[in-house]
N, C-alpha and C positions, 0 to 999 in steps of 0.2 A: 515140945520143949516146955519148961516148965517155968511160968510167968514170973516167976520171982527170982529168974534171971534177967532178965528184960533190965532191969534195973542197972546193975551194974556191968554187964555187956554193954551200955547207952554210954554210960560214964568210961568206961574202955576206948569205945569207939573215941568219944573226945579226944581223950588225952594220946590216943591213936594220931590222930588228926595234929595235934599238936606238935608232937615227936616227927612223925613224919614230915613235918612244914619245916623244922629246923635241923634236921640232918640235909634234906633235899636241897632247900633254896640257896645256903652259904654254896653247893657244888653247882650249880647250875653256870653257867654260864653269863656274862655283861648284860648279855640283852637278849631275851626272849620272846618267841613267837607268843602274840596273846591272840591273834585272831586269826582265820583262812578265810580262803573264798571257797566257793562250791566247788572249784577244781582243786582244793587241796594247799593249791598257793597260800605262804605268809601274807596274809595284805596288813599286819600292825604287829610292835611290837614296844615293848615294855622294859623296865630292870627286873631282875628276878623279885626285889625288897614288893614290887605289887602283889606278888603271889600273897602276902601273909593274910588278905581278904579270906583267903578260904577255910583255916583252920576258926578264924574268926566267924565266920558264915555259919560250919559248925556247931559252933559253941549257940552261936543266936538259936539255930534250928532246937536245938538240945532243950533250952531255956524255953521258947514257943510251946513246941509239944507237950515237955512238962508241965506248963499253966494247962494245958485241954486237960491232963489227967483229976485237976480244982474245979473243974465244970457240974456246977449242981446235976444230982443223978436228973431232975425233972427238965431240966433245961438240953438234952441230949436228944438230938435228933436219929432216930436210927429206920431202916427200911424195913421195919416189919410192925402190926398192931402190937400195942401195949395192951395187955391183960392182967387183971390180979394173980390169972395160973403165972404168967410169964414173966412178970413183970423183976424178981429176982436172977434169975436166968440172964433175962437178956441185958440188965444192967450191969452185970458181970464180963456178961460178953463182951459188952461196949468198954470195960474199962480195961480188958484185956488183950481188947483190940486196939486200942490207943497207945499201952502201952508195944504191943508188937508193930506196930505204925511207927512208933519214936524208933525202935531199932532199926525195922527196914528201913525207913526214911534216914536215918545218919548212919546207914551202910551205903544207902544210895551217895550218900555226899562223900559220903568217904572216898569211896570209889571216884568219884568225879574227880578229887581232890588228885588221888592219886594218880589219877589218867593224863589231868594237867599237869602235874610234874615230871609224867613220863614223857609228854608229847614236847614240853618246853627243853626236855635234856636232849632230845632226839631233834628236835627241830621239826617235825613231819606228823603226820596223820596218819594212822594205822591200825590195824586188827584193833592190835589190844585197848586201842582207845574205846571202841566201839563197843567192846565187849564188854571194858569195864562201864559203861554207861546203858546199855540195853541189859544186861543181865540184871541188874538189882530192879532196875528200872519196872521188870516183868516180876520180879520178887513182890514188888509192893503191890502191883495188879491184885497177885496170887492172894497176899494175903488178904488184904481187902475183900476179893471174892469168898476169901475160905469163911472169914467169921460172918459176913452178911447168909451163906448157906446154913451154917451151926445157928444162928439168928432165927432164921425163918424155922428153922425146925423144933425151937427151941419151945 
C-alpha cells in the first residue's frame, strides 16, 4: 500500500470513530454492560452517554502518533546499525513505519470501539468481540515485524 495513504485513511478512521459513537450510543440501551468477569458475567454497568470516552480515546491516539511522526530523524530509535550506506533507507523506513503504526493502531481502537458498542447492545461477550480485538491486535504485531525485517536488510 502506498504511504501517502496512511494519512488520510488515519483521518477516516477518526471521523469513523466519531460517526459510529453517535449513530450507536443514542440506540443503545438506559444502562449498559461496561465490565465482566472471567465467566462472562455483567459484574458493572454504566449509561450508554460513558461510552463517548472512546471516539474521544481515538481522536488523543490520532493526536499522540502524529507528534512521533515530528521526532528529530537523530533522536529515532530503530533495531538495526546506523550506517552512512543506510542511514537514508532506514530513516525512511522508520517514518513510514510510524506512519503505518498510526493506521494499524487506530484500526486497532477502532475496532475496540466498535466491539464495545456491539457487546453493550447485545449485553453479552462473544465471537465477534474477540475477533474484533485479536485480529488488528495481530495486524500491528505483523506490521511492526515486516518493517523491522525491510530495516535489517536495508
Amino acid at each position: 500500500m502506498n504511504p501517502r495513504v496512511f494519512g488520510p485513511l488515519s483521518i477516516c478512521l477518526v471521523l469513523a470513530g466519531w460517526l459510529m459513537a453517535a449513530l450507536a450510543i443514542p440506540a443503545l440501551p438506559p444502562v449498559v454492560p461496561t465490565s465482566f468477569g472471567t465467566d462472562g458475567a455483567v459484574t458493572g454497568t454504566s449509561s450508554p452517554q460513558s461510552l463517548w470516552y472512546l471516539p474521544v480515546l481515538l481522536t488523543v491516539m490520532y493526536v499522540v502518533l502524529t507528534g512521533v511522526l515530528f521526532v528529530p530523524q537523530d533522536r529515532l530509535r530503530v533495531p538495526v546499525q546506523i550506517t552512512e550506506r543506510n542511514r537514508e533507507r532506514v530513516s525512511a523506513l522508520a517514518r513510514e513505519m510510524a506512519l503505518a503504526l498510526r493506521l494499524s493502531v487506530l484500526t486497532l481502537v477502532l475496532c475496540v470501539e466498535w466491539a464495545i458498542f456491539h457487546v453493550a447492545g447485545h449485553k453479552a461477550l462473544d465471537t465477534a468481540f474477540f475477533v474484533a480485538v485479536v485480529v488488528p491486535f495481530v495486524a500491528v504485531f505483523g506490521v511492526t515485524t515486516s518493517f523491522f525485517v525491510r530495516m535489517a536488510k536495508a
